[in-house]
N, C-alpha and C positions, 0 to 999 in steps of 0.2 A: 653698788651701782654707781656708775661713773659717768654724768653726761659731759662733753666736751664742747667750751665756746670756740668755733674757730671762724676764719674771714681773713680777708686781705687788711695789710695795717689800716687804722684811720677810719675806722667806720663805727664806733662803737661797742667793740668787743668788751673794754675794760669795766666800761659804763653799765651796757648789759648785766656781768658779772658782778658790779659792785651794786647794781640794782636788786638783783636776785638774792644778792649773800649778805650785804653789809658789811663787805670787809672791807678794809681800805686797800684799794690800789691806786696805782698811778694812772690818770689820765692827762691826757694833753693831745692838742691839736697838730699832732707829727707823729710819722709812721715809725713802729716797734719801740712805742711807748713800754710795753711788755716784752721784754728780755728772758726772763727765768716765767715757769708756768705760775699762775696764781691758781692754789686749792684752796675752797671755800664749802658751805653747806647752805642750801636752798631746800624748801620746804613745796609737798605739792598736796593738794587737799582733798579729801577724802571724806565723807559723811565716818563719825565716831558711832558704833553700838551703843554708847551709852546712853542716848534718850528713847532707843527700840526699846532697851532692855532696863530704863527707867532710876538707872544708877548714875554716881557721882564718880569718873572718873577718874585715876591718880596717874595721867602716864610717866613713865620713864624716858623710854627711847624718844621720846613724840613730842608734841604740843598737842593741848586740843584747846578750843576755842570756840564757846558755844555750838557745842556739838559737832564744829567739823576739826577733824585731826589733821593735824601737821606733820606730814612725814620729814624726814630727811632724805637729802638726795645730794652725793658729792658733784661738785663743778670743777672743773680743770679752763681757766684762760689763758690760752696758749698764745705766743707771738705771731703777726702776720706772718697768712701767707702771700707770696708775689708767685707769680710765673715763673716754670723752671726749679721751682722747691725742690720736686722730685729728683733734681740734677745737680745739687747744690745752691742754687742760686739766692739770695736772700739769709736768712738764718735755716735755708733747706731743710734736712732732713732732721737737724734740730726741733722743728715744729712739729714732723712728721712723727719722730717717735715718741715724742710726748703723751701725742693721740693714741700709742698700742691698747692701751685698757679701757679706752672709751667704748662703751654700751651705745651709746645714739652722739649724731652730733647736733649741737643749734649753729646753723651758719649763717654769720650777722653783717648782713648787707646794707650798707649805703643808699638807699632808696633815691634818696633824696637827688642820687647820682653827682656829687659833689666831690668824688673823689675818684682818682682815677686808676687803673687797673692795678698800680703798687701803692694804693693808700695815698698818693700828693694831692692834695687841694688843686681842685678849678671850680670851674662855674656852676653853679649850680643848677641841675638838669644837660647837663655837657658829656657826662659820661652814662652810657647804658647800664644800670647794674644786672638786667639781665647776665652779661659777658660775667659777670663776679658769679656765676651760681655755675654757668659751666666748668671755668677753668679752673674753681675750688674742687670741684668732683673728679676733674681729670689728673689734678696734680697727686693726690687722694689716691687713685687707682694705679698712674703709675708708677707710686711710690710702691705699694706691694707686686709691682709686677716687676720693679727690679730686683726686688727681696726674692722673686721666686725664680729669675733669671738668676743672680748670684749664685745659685746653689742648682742649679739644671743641670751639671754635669755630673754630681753626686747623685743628684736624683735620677737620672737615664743609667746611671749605675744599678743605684737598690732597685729599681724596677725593673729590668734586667735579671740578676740575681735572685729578689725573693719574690716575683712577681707580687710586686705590691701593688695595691689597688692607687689608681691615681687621685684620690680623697687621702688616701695617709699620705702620701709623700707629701702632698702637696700641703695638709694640717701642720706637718711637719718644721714645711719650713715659715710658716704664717703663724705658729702656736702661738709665739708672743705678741700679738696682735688681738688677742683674746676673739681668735676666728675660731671656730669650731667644723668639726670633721662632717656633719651634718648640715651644714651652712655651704661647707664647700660642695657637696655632693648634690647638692640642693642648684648650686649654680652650672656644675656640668652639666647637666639637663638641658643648662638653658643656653651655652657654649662650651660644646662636647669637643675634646681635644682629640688631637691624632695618639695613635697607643705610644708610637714611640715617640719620647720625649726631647728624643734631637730635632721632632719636626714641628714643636713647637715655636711659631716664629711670634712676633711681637704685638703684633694685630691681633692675633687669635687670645692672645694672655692677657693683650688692655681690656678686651670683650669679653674673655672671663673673670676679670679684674673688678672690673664694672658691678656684675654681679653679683660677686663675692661684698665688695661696697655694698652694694643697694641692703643685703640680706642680714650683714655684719655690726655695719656703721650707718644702720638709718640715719636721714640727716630732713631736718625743719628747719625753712630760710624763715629766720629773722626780720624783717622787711620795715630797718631803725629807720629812726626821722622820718617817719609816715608824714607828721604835722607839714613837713617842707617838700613833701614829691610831686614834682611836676604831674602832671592829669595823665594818666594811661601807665605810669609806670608800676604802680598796684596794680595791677590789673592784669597787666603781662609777664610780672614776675609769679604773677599768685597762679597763673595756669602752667606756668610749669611743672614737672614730674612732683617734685619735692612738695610737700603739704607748705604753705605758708600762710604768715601772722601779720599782719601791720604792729607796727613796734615802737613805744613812746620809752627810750631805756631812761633819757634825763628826766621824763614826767615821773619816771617809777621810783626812781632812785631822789628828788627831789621829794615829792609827797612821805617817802617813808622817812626820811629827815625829820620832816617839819611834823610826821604821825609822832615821831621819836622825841621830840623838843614842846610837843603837844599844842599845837597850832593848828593840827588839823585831826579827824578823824578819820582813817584808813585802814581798811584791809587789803592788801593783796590780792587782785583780781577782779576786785569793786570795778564796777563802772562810774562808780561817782564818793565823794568824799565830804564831807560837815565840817565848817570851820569849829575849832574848840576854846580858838585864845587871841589874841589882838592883834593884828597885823598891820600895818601901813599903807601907805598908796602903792607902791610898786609890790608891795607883797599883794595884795590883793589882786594886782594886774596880771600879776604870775599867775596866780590860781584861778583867776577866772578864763585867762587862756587856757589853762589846764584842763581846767571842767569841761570846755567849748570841747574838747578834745576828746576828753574822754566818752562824753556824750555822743562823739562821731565815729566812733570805731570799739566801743562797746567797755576797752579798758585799755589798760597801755601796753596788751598783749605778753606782758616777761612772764605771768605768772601763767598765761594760755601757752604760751612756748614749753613750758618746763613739763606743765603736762599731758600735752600731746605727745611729748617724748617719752614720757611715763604710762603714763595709760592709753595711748594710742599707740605710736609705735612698737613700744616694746610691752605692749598689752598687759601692763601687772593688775593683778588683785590685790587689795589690802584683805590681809588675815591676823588673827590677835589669837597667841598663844595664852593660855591661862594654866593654871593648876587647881582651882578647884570650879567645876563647871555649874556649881549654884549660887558662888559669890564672884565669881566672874576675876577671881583673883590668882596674883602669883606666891608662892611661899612667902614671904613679906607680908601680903594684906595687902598690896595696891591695886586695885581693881584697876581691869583692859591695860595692863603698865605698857605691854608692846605692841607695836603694830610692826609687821614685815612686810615688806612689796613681794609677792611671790610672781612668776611665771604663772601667765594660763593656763590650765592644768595641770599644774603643780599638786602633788597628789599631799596626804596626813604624814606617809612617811617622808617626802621631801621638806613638811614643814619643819617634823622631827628633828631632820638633820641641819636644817637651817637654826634651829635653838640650839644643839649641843652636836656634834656625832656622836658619842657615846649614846644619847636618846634616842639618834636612829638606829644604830648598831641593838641597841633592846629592844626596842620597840614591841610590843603587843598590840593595843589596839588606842583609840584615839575615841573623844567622846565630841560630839557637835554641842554645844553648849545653849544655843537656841531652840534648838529642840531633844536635846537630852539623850539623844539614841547615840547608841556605839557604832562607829564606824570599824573598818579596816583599813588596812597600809593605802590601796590602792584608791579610796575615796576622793574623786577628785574638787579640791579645794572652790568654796565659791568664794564672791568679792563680800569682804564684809563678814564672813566666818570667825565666830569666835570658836577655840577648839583647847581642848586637852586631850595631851599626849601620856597614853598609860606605859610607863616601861619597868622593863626587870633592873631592881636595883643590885 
């Protein structure tokens, strides 16, 4: 799973990212500080089996941390976007294909409006960021709707010849976009084209474009330097389409410093934090702003971003493969070692294949390990499932 940071330069994108992951990147107060993508690993959390089921347990893939499990989740921080991407403009489609294998996106907006439509410094409350949440989604849509323009004369061909259904041709030329044939067909419904595909004009394909977006590349605005936004601009960014967050990236990525250097006491997503070790005057003036803050908006929202895009938008379940279903272990002896993000309704045989294909390829039957009964292929997975997979060796 791939979430992607994107936004116009200068708003906190890198920050975002470096708050989520702990990697080092580059930040700085100038547009396409980020050149090449930055990939990192963020964590989103999840209650662990192991205090249901009264065991101590050893994960692998994971973290767990007094009972609540740490997944991983990859990030991609991509360079700004500006107006016009979709046509070159800026580092264009540069930015664009970066995004092809992005699951959701977080789009990190400039609240504070202090930046204006290409990332340059002005006044602060000067510029509307609403305008940053439209023209990210448009540049977005008609970037794949050039993609599907490029190749409309080969497609008015195949579909001609093999009467192909306009769901494959059009998968076809979108596949590396990690769009799916089901996601497109899903959006004809909603902007039904003309049969023949010469009378596809441009309007009609940004409005199926759109769609194809909303269904493909779910997207959660960001809503950075909440602490500095003039009065109304939360408020009118958060009732837009897009689910939105108020967003403290520097609070996050500070406190997980000083968590790290052990000055403070932190968990990701806390609303509040314990000093641990001796600070100074201005250190303390930082954190008591901080606190003020986070007391005001619940937390610094990066770690509510990550999983809204997780467990909300792209509605996963956490499930934990095992091999033996009364020690709760894998061939090893490590008790719950993995957890997987699955798809809602994701059935025993998908989780199969998600441990090995050969496992799904055998498969026989699959045991629920909470309550001991044997399921079959088609059982569909709940949140929090621990399971063993019986297969023909």
């Amino acid at each position: 799973m791939q979430i992607g940071i994107v936004g116009k330069p200068n708003v906190g994108k890198s920050t975002f990212f470096g708050a989520a992951t702990l990697a080092p990147v580059n930040i700085a107060d100038y547009p396409f500080t980020t050149i090449e993508p930055n990939k990192g690993v963020a964590h989103v959390r999840t209650p662990c089996p192991c205090k249901d089921l009264g065991v101590e347990c050893t994960p692998h893939n994971s973290l767990c941390e007094a009972g609540v499990r740490l997944v991983p989740v990859e990030l991609l921080d991509v360079a700004g976007l500006v107006p016009g991407a979709w046509d070159g403009k800026g580092l264009g489609n540069k930015f664009l294909d970066d995004l092809r294998q992005a699951d959701a996106l977080i789009n990190v907006v400039d609240i504070s409006g202090s930046t204006d439509i290409e990332g340059n410094s002005v006044g602060p409350g000067s510029h509307d960021p609403s305008e940053d949440v439209v023209f990210l989604r448009r540049e977005i849509e008609l970037w794949m709707r050039e993609i599907i323009k490029n190749g409309l004369g080969r497609i008015a061909r195949q579909a001609k010849m093999q009467d192909a259904k306009q769901e494959t041709v059009l998968q076809e030329r979108l596949a590396g976009l990690n769009i799916t044939e089901s996601q497109i067909k899903e959006a004809l419904k909603r902007v039904p084209l003309p049969a023949d595909p010469t009378l596809w004009d441009d309007d009609t394909l940004a409005g199926l474009c759109r769609e194809i977006r909303i269904l493909s590349k779910p997207m959660i605005i960001a809503m950075n330097k909440a602490d500095l936004a003039p009065e109304g601009n939360i408020g009118k960014v958060g009732a837009m389409d897009d689910p939105a967050v108020p967003v403290l990236a520097e609070t996050e990525l500070a406190l997980k410093k000083a968590a790290a250097a052990g000055i403070v006491d932190y968990l990701p997503g806390d609303a509040s934090f314990g000093l641990s070790g001796d600070v100074n005057e201005s250190q303390r003036k930082a954190l008591d702003y901080m606190a003020a803050n986070l007391e005001r908006y619940g937390s610094t929202g990066v770690q509510r971003c990550l999983e809204e895009c997780v467990f909300g938008m792209l509605d996963r379940i956490a499930v934990y493969p095992v091999e033996d279903e009364n020690r709760y272990t894998d061939h090893q002896g490590r008790v719950l070692p993995d957890c997987f993000l699955m798809p809602r309704g994701s059935t025993a045989r998908d989780l199969a294949y998600k441990v090995h294909t050969e496992l799904g390829d055998k498969f026989i039957r699959a045991v629920n390990a909470r309550t001991k009964r044997t399921v079959g292929a088609d059982y569909v997975l709940q949140d929090g499932d621990v399971i063993r997979i019986v297969a023909n060796r």
